[in-house]
C-alpha positions in Angstrom: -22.8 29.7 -29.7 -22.1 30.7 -26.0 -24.6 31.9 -24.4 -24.8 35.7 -23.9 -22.9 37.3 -20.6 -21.0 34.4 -20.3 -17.5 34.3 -20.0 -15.8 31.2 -21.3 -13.3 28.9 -19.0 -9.4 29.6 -19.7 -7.4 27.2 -21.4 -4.3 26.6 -21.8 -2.7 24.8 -25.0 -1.2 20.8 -24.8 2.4 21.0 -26.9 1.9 17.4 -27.2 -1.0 17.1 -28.8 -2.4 20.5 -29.4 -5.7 20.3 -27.2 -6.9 22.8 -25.0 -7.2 22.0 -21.5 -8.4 23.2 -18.2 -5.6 25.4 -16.5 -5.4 23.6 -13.4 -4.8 19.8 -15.4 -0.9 19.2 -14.5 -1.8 16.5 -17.2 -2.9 16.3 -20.4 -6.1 14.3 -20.4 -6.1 14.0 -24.1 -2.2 12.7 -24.4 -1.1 12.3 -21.0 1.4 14.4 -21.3 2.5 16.6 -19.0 2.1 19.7 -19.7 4.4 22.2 -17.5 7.3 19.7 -19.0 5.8 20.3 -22.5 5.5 23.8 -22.7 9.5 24.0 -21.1 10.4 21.5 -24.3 8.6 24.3 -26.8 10.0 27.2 -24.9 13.6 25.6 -25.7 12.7 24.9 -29.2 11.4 28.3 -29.9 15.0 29.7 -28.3 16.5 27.2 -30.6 15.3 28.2 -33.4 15.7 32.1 -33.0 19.3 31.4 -32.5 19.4 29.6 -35.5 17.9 32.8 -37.0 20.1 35.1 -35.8 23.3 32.8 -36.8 21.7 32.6 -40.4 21.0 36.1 -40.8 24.2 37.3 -39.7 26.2 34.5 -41.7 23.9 36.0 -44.8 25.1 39.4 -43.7 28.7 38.3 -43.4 28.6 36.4 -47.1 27.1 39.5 -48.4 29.9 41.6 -47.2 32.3 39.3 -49.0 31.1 40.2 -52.0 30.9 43.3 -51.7 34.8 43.0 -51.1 35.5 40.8 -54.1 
């Protein structure tokens, strides 16, 4: 348990390897990742995949539609 009063370091998240490290590493010590070109790789994923979303949802809208027509 941490001790009381204290307030615990900041840490910031590895997308390689899911391990918290120091905020000033540039590397992962746990992966050797690095970790500014990580979290730019996630970033683009996570856009990715809520345009996918948004494509699916509207083709769902669109098919619905359709049959509403028919």
């Amino acid at each position: 348990m941490a001790d009381s009063g204290r307030v615990p370091p900041l840490l910031r998240l590895c997308r390689g390897c899911r391990q918290f490290v120091r905020l000033d590493e540039a590397d992962c010590p746990f992966c050797g990742g690095d970790l500014d070109l990580l979290q730019a790789d996630y970033e683009q994923r996570v856009t990715d995949m809520r345009q996918a979303l948004t494509e699916l949802r509207e083709a769902l809208a669109r098919a619905r539609a359709a049959e509403g027509e028919a």
